[in-house]
C-alpha positions in Angstrom: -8.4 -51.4 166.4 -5.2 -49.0 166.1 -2.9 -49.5 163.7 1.0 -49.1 163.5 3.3 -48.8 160.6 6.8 -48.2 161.4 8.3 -48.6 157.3 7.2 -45.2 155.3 8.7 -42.9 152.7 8.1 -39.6 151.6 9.2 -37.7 148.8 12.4 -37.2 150.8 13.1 -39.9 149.4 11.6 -42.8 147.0 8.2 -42.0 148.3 5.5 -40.9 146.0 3.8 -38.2 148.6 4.8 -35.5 150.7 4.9 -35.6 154.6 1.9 -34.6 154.5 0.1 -36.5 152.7 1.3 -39.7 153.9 0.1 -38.2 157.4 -3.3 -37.7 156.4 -3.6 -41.0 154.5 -2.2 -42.6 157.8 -4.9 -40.7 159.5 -7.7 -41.7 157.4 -6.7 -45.1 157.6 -6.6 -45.4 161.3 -3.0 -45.3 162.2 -2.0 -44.3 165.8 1.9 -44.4 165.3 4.0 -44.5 162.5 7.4 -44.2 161.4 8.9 -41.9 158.6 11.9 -44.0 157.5 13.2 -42.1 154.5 16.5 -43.6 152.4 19.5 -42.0 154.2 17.9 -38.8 155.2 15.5 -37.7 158.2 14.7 -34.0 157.1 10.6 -35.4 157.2 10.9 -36.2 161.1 10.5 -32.4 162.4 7.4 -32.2 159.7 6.0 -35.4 160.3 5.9 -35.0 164.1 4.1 -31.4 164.2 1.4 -32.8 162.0 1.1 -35.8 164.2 0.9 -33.5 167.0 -1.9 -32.2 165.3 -3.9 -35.4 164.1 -3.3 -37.3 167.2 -0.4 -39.2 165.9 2.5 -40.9 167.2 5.4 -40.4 165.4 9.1 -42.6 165.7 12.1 -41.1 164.8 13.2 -43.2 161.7 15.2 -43.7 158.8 16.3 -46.7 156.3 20.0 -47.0 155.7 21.8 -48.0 153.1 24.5 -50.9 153.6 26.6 -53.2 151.3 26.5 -56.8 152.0 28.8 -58.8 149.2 27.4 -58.0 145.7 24.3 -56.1 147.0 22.5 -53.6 149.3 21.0 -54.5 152.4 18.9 -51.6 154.1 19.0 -51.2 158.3 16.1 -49.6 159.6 16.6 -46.7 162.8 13.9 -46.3 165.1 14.0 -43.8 168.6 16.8 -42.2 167.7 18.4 -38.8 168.1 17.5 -37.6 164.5 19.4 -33.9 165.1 22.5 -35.5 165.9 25.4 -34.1 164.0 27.8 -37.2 163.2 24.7 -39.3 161.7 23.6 -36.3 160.0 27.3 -36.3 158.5 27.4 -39.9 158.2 23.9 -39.5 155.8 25.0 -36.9 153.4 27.6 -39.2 152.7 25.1 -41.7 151.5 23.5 -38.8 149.9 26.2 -37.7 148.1 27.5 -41.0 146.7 24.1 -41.7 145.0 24.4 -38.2 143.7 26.9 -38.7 142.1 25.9 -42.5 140.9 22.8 -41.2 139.3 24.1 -39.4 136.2 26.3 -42.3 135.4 23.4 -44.6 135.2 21.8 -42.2 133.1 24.5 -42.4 130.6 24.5 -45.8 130.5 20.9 -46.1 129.3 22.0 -43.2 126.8 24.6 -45.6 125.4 21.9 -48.5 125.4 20.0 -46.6 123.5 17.6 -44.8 125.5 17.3 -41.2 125.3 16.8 -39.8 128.7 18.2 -36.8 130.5 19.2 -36.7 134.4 17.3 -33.8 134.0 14.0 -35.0 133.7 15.0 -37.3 136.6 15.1 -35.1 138.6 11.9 -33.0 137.3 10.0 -36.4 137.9 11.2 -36.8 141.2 10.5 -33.7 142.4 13.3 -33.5 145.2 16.9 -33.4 145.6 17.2 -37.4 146.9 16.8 -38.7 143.5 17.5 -43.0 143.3 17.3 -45.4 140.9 13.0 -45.8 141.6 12.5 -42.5 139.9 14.8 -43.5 136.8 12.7 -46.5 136.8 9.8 -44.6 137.0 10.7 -42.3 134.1 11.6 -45.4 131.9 7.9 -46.4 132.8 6.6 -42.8 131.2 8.5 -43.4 128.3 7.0 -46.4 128.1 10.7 -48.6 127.5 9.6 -50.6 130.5 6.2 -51.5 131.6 6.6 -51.6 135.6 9.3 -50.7 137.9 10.6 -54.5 138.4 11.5 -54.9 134.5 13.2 -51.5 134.9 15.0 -53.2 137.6 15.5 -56.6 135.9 16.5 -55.3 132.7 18.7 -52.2 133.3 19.2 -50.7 136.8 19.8 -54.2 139.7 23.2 -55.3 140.5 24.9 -57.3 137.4 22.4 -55.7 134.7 23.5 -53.2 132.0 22.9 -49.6 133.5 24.0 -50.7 137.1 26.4 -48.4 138.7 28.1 -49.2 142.0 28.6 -47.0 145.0 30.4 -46.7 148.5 28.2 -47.8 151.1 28.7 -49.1 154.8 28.7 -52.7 156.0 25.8 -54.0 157.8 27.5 -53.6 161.1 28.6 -50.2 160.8 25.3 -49.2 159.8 24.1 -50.5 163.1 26.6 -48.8 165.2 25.7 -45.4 163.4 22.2 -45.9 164.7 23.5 -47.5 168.2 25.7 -44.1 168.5 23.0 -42.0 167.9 20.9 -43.6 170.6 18.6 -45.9 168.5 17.1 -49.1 167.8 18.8 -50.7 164.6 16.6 -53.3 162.8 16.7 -55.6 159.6 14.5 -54.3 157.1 12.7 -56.6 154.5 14.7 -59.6 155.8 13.1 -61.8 152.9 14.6 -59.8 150.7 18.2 -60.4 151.6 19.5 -62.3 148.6 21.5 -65.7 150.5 20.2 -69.0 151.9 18.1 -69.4 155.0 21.1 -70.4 156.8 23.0 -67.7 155.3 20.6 -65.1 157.0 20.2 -66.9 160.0 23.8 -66.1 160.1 23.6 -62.4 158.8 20.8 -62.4 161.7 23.4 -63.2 164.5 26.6 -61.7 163.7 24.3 -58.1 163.4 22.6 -59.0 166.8 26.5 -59.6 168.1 27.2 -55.8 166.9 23.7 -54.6 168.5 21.1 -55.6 165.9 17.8 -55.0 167.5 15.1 -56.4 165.6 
C-alpha cells in the first residue's frame, strides 16, 4: 500500500535533514506523495519536486505558517499553492525576519539565567539561516542543561517561561487568506495541540472555516 505524508520539514527549517534526504527516506519507506511544509519558507519545494520527479514521487506545494492565537502560536498548514508567488513570498520573510530578530534575545536571556551559550553556535548547530527556538533547544540538549527538547521547552523557551521572547505574527484568519490568495488549500495543523477547551476549538474550527479554512 502507498503511503502519503503531507506534514514534513527540512533543514529549511526545524527539520533535522536536507531535502534530500527526507526524499530518499520517503522513498525507502514507500511514500507516493508528500508534502514539504517548512516553518514560513518554501525555498525546498523546487528541490523537493525535481527529486520527486526523479524517484517517482508526488510532491504538494506546502508550507506551515506561523499565527498568533491569544497567548500562543497556532500554525496553518498550505497545501497546492502558488509557491513563486511574490506577495506570500513577502508576506514569509516577514515571518522570517521577526524570528530573526527574536532569536538573539532569547539567547541573552539564558545568558542572564546563567547559561553560557552564544547565538553563534546556534546557528553552527542549525546549519541554516531559519534558525527557531528547536535548535536553541537542541543546543541546550548538547550542553547537557536540559535532557530533551520538551524540558527545554518547559523550562526556558514556551510562552510564560523564563527565556520566552515574543514576536509579531498573523492571526489565524489572515494566515488563511495569505494561503487563499495565493491559490491554496489552508488547513489546521496539529489541531490537538491548540491550547483551549474542546468547545473552544470547535469554535476556532468554525470561525477559520467562515474565513476559508479547508481542512
Amino acid at each position: 500500500m502507498s503511503r502519503i505524508d503531507l506534514h514534513l520539514h527540512t533543514t529549511h527549517s526545524d527539520g533535522s535533514f536536507s531535502t534530500r534526504a527526507v526524499m530518499d527516506f520517503a522513498k525507502q519507506a514507500g511514500v507516493a506523495a508528500l508534502a514539504i511544509t517548512d516553518h514560513d519558507i518554501v525555498d525546498g519545494i523546487p528541490e523537493a519536486t525535481a527529486i520527486g520527479q526523479e524517484l517517482g514521487i508526488e510532491v504538494v506545494p506546502g508550507v506551515e505558517i506561523s499565527s498568533r492565537l491569544g497567548d500562543n502560536e497556532l500554525h496553518i498548514l498550505g497545501y497546492c499553492f502558488d509557491w513563486t508567488d511574490a506577495l506570500l513570498a513577502q508576506r514569509l520573510q516577514t515571518l522570517r525576519d521577526s524570528r530573526h530578530l527574536r532569536n538573539p534575545r532569547i539567547v541573552q536571556r539564558l545568558n542572564e539565567l546563567g547559561i553560557p551559550i552564544t547565538y553563534e553556535e546556534v546557528r553552527a548547530l542549525a546549519g541554516t539561516e531559519s534558525v527557531g527556538r528547536p535548535h536553541i533547544a537542541r543546543l541546550l540538549m548538547e550542553k547537557k542543561f536540559v535532557t530533551s527538547a520538551k524540558e527545554a521547552f518547559d523550562r526556558y523557551l514556551a510562552n510564560g517561561r523564563p527565556a520566552f521572547v515574543d514576536r509579531d505574527l498573523p492571526e489565524p484568519a489572515e494566515a488563511v487568506r495569505w494561503i487563499r490568495e495565493a491559490g491554496g488549500v489552508p488547513v489546521l495543523a496539529h489541531p490537538t495541540w491548540v491550547r483551549t477547551s474542546a468547545d473552544g476549538l470547535r469554535t476556532l474550527v468554525r470561525d477559520l472555516k467562515a474565513v476559508g479554512l479547508g481542512g
